[in-house]
N, C-alpha and C positions, 0 to 999 in steps of 0.2 A: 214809808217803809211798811211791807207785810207786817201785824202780828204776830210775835212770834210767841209759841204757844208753851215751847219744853225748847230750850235754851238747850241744854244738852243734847237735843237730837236733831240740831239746824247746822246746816253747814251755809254760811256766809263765803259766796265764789265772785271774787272780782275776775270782771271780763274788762274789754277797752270800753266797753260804752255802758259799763254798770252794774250793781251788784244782781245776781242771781241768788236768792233765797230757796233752800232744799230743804222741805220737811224730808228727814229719816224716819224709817218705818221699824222701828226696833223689835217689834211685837211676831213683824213677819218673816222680819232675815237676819237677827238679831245677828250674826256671825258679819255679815256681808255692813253692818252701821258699824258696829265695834272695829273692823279695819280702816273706813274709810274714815273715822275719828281718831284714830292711831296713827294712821297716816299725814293728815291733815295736821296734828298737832304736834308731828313731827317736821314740818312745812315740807314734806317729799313731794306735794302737790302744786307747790308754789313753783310756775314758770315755767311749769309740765303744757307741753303742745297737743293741740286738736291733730291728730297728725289721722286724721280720717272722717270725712267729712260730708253726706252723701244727700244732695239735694234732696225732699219732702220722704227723708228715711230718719238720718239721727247723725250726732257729732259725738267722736269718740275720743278720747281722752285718756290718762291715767298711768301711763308705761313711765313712772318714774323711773325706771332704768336709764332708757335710749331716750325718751321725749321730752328730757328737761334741758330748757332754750340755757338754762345758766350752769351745765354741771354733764357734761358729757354726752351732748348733744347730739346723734347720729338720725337725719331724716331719714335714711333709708331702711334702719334697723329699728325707728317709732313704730310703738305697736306689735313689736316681737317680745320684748320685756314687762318685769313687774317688781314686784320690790322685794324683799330679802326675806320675808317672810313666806311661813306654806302656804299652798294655796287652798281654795275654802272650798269643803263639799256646796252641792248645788243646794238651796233653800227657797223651792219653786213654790207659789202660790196661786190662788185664783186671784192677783193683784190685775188688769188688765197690763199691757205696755199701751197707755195711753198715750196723747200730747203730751209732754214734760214728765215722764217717768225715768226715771234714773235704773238703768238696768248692766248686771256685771254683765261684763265683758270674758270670754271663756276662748277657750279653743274648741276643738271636736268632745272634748272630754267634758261631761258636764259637773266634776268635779275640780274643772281646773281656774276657777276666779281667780284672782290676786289683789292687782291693785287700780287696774281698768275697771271703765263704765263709760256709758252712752247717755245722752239724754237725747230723747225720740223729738222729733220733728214735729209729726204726726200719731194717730193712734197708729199702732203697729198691732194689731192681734194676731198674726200670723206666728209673733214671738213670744204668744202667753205660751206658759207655762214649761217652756222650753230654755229660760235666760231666768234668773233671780232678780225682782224688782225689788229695790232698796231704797227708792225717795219719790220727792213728785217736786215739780220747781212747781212753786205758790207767787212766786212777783220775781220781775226779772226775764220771764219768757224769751221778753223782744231781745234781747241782748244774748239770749241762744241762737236767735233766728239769723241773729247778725254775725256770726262766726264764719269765715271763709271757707268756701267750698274748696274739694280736692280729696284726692289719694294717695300722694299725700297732697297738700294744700303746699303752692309755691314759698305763697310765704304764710304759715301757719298762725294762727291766733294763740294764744297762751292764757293758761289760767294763771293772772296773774295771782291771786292768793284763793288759799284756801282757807279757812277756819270754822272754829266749832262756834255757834255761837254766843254759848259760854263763857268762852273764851275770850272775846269781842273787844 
């Protein structure tokens, strides 16, 4: 298992084939960690579906709304929702969207985050500075790589937990 270095700013993500370790980047989206650790230790994350999925681009996630497999499940409305909370001004940096960057998820408005995020395939620099990067997966990659393709994905993969690693 990665080192984990600040317990409080690691998110511990079981997939089917293994845990994924997310260093958070508190320093540069300080708004964009503080939710997705509110969230997460709210379990609104847990059993939330990949419900967008895009060959050597990224897998999207986090529509606690519509995308949870246990709690009001609508594939065709994943990925329209977010969680009950406002949503977060943009906190853009020169972070790249490298491999394994963890970047919000927005609409045309780039003050409109919530509770969506992606974690990139590939580097993506087409998406610097344009998306809020808020982690980087440190061990566990493969087990990104392994998450089912689709638009949505037939049959979707699921986070199945989320946690802080704090919390652990």
């Amino acid at each position: 298992m990665a080192e984990i270095k600040d317990p409080e700013n690691t998110i511990l993500m079981e997939l089917k084939g293994g845990t994924v370790t997310i260093e958070l980047l508190p320093d540069v989206a300080p708004q964009h960690v503080a939710r997705m650790k509110e969230l997460a230790r709210a379990g609104k994350y847990d059993g939330v579906v990949f419900h967008r999925v895009i060959e050597g681009f990224m897998a999207q996630t986090g529509d606690v709304e519509h995308g949870n497999m246990n709690d009001g499940f609508n594939i065709r409305r994943a990925g329209t929702g977010g969680s009950d909370l406002p949503d977060l001004p943009a906190e853009f940096s020169r972070i790249p969207h490298a491999r394994g960057s963890l970047g919000a998820a927005r609409s045309q408005n780039p003050n409109s985050a919530n509770s969506q995020f992606f974690i990139n395939f590939k580097d993506n620099d087409f998406l610097n500075g344009q998306y809020t990067v808020y982690g980087q997966v440190v061990e566990g990659m493969e087990h990104v790589d392994a998450i089912v393709r689709g638009e949505p994905p037939a049959n979707p993969d699921t986070m199945i937990s989320v946690k802080v690693a704090a919390d652990a």
